[in-house]
Every structure is written in C-alpha cells, then in structure tokens.
DSSP file (Angstrom, degrees, kcal/mol; ACC not computed):
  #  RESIDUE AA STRUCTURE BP1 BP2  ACC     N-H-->O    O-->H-N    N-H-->O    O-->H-N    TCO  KAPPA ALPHA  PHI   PSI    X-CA   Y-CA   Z-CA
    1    1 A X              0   0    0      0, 0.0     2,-0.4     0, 0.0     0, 0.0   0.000 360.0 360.0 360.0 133.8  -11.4  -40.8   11.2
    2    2 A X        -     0   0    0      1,-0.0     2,-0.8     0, 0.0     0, 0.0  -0.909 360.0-101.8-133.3 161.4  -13.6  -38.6    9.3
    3    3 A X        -     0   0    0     -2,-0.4     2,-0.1     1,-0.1    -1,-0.0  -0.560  28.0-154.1-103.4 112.7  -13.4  -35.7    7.8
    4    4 A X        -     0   0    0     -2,-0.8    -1,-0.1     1,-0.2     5,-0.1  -0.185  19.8-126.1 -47.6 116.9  -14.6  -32.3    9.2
    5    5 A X    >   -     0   0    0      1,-0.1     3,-1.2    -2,-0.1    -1,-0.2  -0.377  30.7-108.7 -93.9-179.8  -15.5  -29.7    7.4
    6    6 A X  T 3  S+     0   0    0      1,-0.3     3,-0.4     2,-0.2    -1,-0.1   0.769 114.4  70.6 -83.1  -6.4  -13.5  -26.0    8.5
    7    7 A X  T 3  S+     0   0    0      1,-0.2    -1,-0.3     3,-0.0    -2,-0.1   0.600 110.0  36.3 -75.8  -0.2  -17.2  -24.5   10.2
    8    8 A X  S <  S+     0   0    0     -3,-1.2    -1,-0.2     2,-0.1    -2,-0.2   0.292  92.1 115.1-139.1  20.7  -16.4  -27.3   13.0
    9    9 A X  S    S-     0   0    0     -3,-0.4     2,-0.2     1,-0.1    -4,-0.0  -0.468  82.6 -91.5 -53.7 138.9  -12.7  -27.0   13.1
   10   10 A X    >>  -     0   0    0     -2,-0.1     3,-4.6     1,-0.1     4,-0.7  -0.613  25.7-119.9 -61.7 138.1  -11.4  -25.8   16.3
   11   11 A X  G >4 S+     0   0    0      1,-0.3     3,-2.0    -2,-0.2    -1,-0.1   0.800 116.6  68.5 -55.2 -36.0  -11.1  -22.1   16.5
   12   12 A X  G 34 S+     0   0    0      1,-0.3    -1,-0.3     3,-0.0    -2,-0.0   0.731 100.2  48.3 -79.3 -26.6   -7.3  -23.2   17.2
   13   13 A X  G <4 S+     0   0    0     -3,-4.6     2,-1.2     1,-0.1    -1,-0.3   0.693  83.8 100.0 -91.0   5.3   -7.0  -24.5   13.5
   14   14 A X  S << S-     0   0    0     -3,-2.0    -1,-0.1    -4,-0.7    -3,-0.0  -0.603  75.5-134.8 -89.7 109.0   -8.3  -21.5   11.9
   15   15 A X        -     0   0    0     -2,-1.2    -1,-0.1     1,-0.1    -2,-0.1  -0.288  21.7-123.2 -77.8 124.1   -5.3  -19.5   10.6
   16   16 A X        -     0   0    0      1,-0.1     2,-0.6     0, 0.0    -1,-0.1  -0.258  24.5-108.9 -52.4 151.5   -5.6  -15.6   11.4
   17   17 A X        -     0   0    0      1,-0.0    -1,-0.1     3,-0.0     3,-0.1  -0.741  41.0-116.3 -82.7 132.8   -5.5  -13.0    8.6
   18   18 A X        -     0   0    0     -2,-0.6   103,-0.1     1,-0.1    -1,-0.0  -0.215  37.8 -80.4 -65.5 151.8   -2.4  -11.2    8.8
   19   19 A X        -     0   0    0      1,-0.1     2,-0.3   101,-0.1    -1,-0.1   0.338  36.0-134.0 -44.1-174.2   -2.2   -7.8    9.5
   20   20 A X        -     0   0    0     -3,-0.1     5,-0.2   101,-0.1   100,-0.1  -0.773  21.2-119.1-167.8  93.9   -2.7   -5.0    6.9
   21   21 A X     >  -     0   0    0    101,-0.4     4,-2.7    98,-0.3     5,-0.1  -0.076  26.8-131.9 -42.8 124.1   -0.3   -1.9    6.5
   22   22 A X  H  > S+     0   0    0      2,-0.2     4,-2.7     1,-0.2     5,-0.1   0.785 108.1  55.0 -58.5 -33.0   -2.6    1.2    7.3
   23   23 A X  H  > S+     0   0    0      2,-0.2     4,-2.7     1,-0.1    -1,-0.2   0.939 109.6  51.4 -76.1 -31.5   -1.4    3.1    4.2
   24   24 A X  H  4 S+     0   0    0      1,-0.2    -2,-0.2     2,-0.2    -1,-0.1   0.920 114.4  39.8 -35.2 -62.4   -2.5   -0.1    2.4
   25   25 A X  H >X S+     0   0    0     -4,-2.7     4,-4.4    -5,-0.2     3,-1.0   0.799 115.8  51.1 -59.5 -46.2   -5.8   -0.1    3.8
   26   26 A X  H 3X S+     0   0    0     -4,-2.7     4,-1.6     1,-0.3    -2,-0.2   0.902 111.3  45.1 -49.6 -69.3   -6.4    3.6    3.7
   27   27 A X  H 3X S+     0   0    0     -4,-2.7     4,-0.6     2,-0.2    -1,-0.3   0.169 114.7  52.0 -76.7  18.8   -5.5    4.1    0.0
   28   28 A X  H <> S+     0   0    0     -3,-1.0     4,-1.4    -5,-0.1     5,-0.3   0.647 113.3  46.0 -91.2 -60.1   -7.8    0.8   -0.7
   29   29 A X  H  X S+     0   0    0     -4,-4.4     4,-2.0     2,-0.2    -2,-0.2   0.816 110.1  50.9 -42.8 -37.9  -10.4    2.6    1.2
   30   30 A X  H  < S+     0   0    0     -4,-1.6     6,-0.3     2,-0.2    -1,-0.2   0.958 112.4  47.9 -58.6 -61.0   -9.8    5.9   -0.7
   31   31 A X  H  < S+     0   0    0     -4,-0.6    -2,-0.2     1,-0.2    11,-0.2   0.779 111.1  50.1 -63.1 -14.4  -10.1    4.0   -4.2
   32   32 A X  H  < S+     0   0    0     -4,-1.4    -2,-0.2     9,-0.1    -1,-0.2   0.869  92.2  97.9 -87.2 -34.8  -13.4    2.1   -3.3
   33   33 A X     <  -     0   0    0     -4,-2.0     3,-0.1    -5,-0.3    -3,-0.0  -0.026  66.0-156.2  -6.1 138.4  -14.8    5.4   -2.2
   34   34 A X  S >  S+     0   0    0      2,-0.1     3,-0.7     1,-0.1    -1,-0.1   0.221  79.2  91.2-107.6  20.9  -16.9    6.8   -4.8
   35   35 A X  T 3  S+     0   0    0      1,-0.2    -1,-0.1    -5,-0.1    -2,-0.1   0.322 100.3  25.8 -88.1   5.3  -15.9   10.5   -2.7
   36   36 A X  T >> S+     0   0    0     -6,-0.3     4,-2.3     4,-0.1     3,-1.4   0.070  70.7 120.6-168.9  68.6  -13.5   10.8   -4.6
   37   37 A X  T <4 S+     0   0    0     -3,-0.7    -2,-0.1     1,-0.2    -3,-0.0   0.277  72.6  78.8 -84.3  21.1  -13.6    9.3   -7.9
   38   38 A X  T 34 S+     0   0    0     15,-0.0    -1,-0.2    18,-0.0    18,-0.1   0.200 113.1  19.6-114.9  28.3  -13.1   13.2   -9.5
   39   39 A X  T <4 S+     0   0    0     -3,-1.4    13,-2.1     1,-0.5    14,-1.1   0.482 133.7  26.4-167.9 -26.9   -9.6   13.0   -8.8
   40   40 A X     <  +     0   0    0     -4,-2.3    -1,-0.5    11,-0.3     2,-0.3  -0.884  63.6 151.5 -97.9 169.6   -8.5    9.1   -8.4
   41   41 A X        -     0   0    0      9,-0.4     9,-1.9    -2,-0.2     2,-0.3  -0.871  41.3 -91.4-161.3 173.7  -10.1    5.8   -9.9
   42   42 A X  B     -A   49   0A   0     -2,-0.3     7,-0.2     7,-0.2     3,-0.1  -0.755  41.5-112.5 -84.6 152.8   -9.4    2.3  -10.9
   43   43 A X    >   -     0   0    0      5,-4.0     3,-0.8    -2,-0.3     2,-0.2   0.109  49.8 -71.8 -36.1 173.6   -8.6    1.4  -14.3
   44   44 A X  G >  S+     0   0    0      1,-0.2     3,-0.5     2,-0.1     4,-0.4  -0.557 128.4  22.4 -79.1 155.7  -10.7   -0.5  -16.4
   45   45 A X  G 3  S-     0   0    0      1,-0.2    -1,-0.2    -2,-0.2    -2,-0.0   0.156 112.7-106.2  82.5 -23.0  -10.7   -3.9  -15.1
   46   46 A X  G <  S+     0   0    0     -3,-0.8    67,-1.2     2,-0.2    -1,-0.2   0.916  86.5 115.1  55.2  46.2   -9.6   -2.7  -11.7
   47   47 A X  S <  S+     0   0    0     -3,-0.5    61,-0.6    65,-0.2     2,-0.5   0.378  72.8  49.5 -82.1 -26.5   -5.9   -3.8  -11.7
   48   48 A X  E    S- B   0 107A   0     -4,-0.4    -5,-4.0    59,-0.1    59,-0.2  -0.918  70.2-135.4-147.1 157.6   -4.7   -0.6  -11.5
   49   49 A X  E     -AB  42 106A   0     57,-2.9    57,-4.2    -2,-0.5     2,-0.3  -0.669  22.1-158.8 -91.8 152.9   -5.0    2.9   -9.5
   50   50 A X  E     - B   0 105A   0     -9,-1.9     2,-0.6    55,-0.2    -9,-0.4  -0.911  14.8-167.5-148.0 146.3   -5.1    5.6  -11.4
   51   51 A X  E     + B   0 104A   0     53,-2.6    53,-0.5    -2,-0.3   -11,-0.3  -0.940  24.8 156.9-110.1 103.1   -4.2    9.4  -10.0
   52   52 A X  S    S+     0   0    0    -13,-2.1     2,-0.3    -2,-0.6   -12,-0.2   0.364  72.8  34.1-140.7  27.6   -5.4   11.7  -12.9
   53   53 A X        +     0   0    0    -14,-1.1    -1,-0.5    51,-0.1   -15,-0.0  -0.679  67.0 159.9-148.8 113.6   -5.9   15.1  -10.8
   54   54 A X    >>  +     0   0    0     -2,-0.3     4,-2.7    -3,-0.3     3,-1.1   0.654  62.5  69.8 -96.6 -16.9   -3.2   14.5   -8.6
   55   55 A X  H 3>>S+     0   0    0      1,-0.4     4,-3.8     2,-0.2     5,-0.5   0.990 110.0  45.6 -54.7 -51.1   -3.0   18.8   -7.7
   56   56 A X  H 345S+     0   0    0      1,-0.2    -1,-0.4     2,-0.2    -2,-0.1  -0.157 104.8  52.3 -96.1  61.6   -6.2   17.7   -6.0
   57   57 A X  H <>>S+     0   0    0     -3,-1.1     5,-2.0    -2,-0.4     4,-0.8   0.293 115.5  46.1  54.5 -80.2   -5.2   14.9   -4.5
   58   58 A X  H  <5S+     0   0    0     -4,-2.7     5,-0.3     3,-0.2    -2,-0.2   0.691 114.5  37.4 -21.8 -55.2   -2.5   16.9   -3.0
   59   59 A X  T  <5S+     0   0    0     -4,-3.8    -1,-0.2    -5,-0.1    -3,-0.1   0.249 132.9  27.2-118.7   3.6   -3.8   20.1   -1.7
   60   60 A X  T  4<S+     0   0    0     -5,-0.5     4,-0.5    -3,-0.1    -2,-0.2   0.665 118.7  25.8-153.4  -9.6   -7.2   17.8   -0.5
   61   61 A X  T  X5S+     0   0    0     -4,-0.8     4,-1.8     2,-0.1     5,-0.3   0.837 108.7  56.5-106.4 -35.4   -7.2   14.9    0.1
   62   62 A X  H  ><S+     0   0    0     -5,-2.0     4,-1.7     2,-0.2    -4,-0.1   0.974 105.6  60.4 -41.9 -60.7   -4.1   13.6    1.3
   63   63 A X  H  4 S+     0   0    0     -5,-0.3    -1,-0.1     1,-0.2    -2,-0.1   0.903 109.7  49.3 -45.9 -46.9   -4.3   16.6    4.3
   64   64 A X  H  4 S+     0   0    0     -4,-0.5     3,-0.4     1,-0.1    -2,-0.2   0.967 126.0  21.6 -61.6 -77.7   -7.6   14.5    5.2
   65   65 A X  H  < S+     0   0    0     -4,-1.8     2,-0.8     1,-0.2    -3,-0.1   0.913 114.9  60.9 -39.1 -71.2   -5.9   10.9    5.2
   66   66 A X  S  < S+     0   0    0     -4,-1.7     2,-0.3    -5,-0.3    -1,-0.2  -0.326  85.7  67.4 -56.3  20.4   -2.4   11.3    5.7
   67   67 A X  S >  S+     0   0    0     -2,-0.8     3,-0.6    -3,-0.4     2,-0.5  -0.968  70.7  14.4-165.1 170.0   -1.6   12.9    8.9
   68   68 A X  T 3> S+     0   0    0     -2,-0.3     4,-1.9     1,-0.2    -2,-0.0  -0.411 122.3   3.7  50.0-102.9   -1.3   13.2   12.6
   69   69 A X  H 3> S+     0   0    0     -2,-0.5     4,-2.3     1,-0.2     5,-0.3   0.991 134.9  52.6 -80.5 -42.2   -1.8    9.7   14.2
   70   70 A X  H <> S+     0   0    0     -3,-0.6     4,-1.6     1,-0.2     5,-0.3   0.877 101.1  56.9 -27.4 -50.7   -2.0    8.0   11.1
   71   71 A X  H  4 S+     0   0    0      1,-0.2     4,-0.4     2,-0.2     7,-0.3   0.809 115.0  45.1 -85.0 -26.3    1.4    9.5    9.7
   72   72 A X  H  < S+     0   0    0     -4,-1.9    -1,-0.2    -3,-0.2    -2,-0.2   0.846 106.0  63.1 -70.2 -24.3    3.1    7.7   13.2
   73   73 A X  H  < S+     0   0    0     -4,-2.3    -2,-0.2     1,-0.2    -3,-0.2   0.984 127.0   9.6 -40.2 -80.3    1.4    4.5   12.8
   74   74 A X  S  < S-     0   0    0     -4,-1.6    -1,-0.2    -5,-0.3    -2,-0.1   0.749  92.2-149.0 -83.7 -11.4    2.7    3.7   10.0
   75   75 A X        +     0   0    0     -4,-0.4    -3,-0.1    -5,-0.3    -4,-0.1   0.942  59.9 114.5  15.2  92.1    5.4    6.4    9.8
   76   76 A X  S    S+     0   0    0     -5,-0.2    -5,-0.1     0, 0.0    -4,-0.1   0.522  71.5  52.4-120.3 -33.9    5.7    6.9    5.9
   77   77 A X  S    S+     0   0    0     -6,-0.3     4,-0.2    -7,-0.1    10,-0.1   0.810  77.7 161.9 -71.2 -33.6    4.4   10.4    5.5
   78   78 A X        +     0   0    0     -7,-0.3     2,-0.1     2,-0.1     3,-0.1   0.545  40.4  41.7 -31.2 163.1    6.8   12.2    8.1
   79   79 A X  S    S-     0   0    0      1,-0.1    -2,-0.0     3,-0.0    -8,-0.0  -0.276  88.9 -80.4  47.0-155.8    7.0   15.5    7.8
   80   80 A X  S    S+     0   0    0     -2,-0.1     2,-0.7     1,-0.0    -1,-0.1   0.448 100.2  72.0 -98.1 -15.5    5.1   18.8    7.1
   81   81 A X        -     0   0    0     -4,-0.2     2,-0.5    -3,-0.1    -1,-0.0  -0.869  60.2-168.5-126.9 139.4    4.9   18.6    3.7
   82   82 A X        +     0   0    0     -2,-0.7     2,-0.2   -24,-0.1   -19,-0.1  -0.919  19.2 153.9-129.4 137.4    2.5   16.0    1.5
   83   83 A X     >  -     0   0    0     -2,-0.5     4,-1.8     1,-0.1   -28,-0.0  -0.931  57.7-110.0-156.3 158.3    2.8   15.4   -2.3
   84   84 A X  H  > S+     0   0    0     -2,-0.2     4,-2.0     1,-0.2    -1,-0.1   0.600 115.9  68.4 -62.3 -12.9    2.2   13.0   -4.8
   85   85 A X  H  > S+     0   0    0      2,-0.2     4,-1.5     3,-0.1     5,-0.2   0.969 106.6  42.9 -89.7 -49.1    6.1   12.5   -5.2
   86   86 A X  H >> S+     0   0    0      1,-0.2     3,-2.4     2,-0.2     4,-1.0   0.876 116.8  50.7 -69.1 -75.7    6.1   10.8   -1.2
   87   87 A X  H 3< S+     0   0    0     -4,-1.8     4,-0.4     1,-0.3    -2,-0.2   0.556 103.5  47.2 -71.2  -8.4    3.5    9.2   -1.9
   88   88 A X  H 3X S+     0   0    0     -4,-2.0     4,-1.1     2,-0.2    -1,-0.3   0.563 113.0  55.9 -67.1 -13.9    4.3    7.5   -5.1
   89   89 A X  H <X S+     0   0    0     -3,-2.4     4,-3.4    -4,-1.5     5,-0.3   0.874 105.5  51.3 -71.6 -47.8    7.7    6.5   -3.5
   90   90 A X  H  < S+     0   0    0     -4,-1.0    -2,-0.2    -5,-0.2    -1,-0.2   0.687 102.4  57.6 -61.8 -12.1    5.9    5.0   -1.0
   91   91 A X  H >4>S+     0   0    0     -4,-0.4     5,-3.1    -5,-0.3     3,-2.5   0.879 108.3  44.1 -71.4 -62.1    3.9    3.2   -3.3
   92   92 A X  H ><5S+     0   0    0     -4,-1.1     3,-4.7     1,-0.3    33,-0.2   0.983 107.7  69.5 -42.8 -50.3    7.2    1.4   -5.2
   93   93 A X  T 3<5S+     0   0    0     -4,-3.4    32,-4.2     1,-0.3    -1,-0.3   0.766 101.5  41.9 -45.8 -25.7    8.1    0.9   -1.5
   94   94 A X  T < 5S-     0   0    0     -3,-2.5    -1,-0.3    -5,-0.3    -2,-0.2   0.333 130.6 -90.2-121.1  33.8    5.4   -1.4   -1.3
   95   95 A X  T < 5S+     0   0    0     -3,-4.7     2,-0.5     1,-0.3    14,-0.3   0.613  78.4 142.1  90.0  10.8    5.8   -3.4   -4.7
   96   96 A X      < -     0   0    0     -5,-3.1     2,-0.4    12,-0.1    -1,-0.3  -0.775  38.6-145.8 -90.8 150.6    3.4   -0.9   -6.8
   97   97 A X  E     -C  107   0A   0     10,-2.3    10,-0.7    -2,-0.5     2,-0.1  -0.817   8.7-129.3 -65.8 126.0    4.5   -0.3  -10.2
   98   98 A X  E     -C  106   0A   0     -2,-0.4     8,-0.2     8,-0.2     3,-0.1  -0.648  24.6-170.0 -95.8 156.0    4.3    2.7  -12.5
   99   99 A X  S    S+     0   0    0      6,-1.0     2,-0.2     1,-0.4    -1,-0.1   0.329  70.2  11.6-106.9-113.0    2.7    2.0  -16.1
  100  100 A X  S >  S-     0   0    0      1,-0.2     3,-1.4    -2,-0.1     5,-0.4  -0.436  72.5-142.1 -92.2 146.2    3.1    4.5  -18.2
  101  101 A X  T 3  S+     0   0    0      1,-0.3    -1,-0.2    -2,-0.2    -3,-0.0   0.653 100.0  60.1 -77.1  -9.7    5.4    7.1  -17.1
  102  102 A X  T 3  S+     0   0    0      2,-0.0    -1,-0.3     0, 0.0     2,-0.2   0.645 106.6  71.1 -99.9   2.4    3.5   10.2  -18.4
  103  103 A X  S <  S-     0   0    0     -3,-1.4     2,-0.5     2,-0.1   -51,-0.1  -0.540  77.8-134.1 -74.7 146.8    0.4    8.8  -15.8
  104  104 A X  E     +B   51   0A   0    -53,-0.5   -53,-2.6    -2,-0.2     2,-0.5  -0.871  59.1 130.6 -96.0  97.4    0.1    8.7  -12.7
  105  105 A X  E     -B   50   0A   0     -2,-0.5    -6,-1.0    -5,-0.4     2,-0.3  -0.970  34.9-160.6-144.5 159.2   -1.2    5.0  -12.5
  106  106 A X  E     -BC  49  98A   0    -57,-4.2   -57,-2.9    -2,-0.5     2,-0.3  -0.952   3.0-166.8-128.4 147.7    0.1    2.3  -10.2
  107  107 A X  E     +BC  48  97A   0    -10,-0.7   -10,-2.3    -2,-0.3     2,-0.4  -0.996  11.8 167.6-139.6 138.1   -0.3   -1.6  -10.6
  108  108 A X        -     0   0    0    -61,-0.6     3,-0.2     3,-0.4   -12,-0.1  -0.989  38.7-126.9-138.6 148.4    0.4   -4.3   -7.7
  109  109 A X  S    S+     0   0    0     -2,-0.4     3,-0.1   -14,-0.3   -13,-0.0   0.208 107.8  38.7 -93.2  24.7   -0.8   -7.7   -8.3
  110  110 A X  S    S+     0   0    0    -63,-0.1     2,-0.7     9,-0.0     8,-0.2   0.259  93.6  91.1-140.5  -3.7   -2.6   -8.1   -5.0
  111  111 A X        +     0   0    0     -3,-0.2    -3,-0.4   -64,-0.1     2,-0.3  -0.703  59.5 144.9 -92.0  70.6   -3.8   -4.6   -5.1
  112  112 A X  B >   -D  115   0B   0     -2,-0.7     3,-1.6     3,-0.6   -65,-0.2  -0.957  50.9-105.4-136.1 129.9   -7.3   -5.1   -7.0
  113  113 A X  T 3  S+     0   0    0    -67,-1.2   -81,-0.0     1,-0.3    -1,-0.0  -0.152 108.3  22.4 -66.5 142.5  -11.1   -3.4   -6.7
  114  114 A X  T 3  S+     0   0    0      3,-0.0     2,-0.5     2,-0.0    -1,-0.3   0.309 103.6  89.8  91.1  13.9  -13.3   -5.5   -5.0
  115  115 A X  B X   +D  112   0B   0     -3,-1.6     3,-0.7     1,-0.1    -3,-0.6  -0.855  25.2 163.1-134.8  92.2  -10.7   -7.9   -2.9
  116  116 A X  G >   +     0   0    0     -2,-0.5     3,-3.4     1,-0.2     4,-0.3   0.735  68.2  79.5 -46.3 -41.3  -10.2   -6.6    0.0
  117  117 A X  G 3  S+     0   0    0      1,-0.3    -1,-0.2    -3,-0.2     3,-0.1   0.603  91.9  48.5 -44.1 -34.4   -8.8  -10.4    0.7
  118  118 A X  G X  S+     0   0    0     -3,-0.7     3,-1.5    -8,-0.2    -1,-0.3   0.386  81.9  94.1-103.5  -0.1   -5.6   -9.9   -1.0
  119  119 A X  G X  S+     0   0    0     -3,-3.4     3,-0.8     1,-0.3   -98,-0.3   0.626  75.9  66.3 -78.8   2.9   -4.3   -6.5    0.7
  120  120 A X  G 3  S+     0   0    0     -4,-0.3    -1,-0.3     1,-0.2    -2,-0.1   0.526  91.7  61.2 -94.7  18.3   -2.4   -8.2    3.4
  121  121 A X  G <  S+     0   0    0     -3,-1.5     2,-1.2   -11,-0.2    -1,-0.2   0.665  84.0  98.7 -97.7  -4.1    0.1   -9.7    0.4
  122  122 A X    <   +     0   0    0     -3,-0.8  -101,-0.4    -4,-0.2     2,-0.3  -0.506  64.1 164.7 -91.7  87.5    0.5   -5.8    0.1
  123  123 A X        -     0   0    0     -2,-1.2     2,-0.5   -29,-0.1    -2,-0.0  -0.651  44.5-113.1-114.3 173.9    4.0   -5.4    2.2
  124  124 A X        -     0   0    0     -2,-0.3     2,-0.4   -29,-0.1   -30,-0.2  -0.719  36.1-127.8 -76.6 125.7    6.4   -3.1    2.6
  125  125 A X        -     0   0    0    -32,-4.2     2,-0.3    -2,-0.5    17,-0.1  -0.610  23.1-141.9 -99.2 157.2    9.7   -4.2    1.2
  126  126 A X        -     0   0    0     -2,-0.4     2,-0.5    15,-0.1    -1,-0.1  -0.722   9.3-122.4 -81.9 130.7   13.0   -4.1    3.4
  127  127 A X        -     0   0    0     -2,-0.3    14,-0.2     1,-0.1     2,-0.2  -0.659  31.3-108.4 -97.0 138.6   16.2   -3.3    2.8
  128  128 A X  E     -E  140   0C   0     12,-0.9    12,-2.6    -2,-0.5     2,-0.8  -0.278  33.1-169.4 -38.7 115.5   18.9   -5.7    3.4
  129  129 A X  E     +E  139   0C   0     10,-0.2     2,-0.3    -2,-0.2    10,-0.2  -0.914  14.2 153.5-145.8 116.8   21.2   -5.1    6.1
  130  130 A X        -     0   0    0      8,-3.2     2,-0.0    -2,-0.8     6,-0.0  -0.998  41.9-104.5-155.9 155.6   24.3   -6.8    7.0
  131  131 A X        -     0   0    0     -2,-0.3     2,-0.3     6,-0.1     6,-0.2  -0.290  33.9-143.6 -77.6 150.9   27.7   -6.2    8.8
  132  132 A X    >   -     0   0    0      4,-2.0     3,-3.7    -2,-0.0    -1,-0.1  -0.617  38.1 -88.2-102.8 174.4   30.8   -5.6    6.5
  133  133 A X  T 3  S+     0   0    0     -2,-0.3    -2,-0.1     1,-0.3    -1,-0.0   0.532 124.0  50.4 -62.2  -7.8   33.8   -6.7    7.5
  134  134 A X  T 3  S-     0   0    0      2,-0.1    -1,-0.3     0, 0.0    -3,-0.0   0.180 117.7 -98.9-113.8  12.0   35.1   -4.0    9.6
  135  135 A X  S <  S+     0   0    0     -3,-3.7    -2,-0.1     1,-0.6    -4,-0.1  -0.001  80.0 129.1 136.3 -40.3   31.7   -3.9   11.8
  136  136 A X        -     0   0    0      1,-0.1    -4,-2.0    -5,-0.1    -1,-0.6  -0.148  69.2-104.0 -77.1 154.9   30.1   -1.1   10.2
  137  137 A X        -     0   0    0     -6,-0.2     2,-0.3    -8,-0.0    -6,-0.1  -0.525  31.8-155.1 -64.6 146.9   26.1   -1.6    9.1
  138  138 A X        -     0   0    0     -7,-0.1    -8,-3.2    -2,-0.1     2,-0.5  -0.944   8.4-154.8-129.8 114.7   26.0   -2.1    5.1
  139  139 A X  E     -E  129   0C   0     -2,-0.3     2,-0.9   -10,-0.2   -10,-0.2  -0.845   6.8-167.2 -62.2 102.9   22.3   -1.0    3.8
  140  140 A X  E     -E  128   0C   0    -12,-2.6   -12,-0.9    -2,-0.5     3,-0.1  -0.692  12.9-144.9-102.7  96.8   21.5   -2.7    0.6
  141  141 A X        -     0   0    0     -2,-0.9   -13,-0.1   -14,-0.2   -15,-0.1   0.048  27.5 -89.9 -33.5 161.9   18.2   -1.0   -1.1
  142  142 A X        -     0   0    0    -17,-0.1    -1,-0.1   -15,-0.1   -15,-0.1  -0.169  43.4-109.0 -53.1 139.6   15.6   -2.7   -3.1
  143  143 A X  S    S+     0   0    0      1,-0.2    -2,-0.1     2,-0.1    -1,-0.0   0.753 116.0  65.8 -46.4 -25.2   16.3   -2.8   -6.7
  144  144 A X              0   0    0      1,-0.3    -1,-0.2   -52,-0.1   -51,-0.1   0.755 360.0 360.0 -80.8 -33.2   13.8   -0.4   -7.4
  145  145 A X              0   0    0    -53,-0.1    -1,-0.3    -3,-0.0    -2,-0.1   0.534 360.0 360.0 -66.3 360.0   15.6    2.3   -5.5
C-alpha cells in the first residue's frame, strides 16, 4: 500500500470546515477592513481588537453591520437599540476577553489578523442546562457571567 498524498484523497476523506458564527465573521471582516481603522484596529501584533472610538462605532457602524437579517441569523443583537455594552457581552459570550478595563480591547486566542483559518474555533459558549429534582429546568451560566 502506498501512500497518497491529500490532493488525490477522495473528496469523501477531506474533512469540511466547520461553520463560522456570522457575528464572528462580520466583526473579523470589519477589523481586516482598512474602512474603518479610525475608530477600531488590531493591536500591535494582531492578537487583540481594539475599540478606541467606540461613540463611533455605535452611532455608525454597528447600524451598517448589525441589523435586520443579520440580527435574526445569528439572533445576538435583538432589539432596537445597539451599543458597545451588547456588543461587548456578546463578545465574552463567545470566549473574548477584556484586557485592560479602562479599554475597550478584546483578546480570544483564535481570533487573530491575518487567519481567517482559525475563526471557526470562535464559538458561542452554552449554558448548562439540567433538570432539578422536582422537574423544573436549572440554567447554569458560564463562569464569566
């Protein structure tokens, strides 16, 4: 038997890439933009996102991204009103970090400029959900909450 390299594998061994959460994608697409590097960027090194005019952020860019079919797709945004404060929750909701608290900058360890490759490690976490003893649902949050 000899061994094959993976360009004449059958399509049937070739592992899909897993999906990719749309706010994931969005806000990767927003930071490789250079349209609007006057109100986010990366950090040096491009580990971490960095918000650092978040008013405009808010009151222009988000309305652009963030809404109509997009905000059911993924349904993170919901409602009428959009602010850095949902959307920094939703960032912890999906494993980002804050660094220093008087920033807005966010760090995930699969959330990095130039590797697109790695955004599908980028999930949403789930809260734990199990029956107590008299029936009822028990919700257990993320630590983080």
């Amino acid at each position: 038997l000899g061994i094959r390299d993976e360009a004449s594998a059958p399509k049937s061994f070739h592992a899909e890439q897993p999906p990719i959460a749309p706010f994931v994608q969005t806000l990767f697409d927003m930071f490789a933009s250079d349209e609007y590097s006057h109100a986010l960027r990366w950090t040096e090194g491009g580990t971490r996102i960095w918000f650092y005019d978040p008013r405009h952020f808010e009151k222009r860019i988000i309305p652009l991204h963030f809404a109509g079919t997009f905000r059911s797709k993924c349904g993170a945004l919901n409602g009428t009103t959009y602010d850095m404060f949902r959307v920094a929750k939703l960032l912890r909701h999906y494993g980002f970090s804050r660094g220093d608290p008087d920033e807005l900058e966010f760090h995930h360890p699969s959330f990095l400029k130039g590797r697109p490759d790695l955004l599908h490690l980028v999930t949403r976490s789930v809260a734990n959900t199990e029956r107590d003893p008299s029936g009822r649902l028990r919700i257990e949050l993320p630590r983080s909450w």
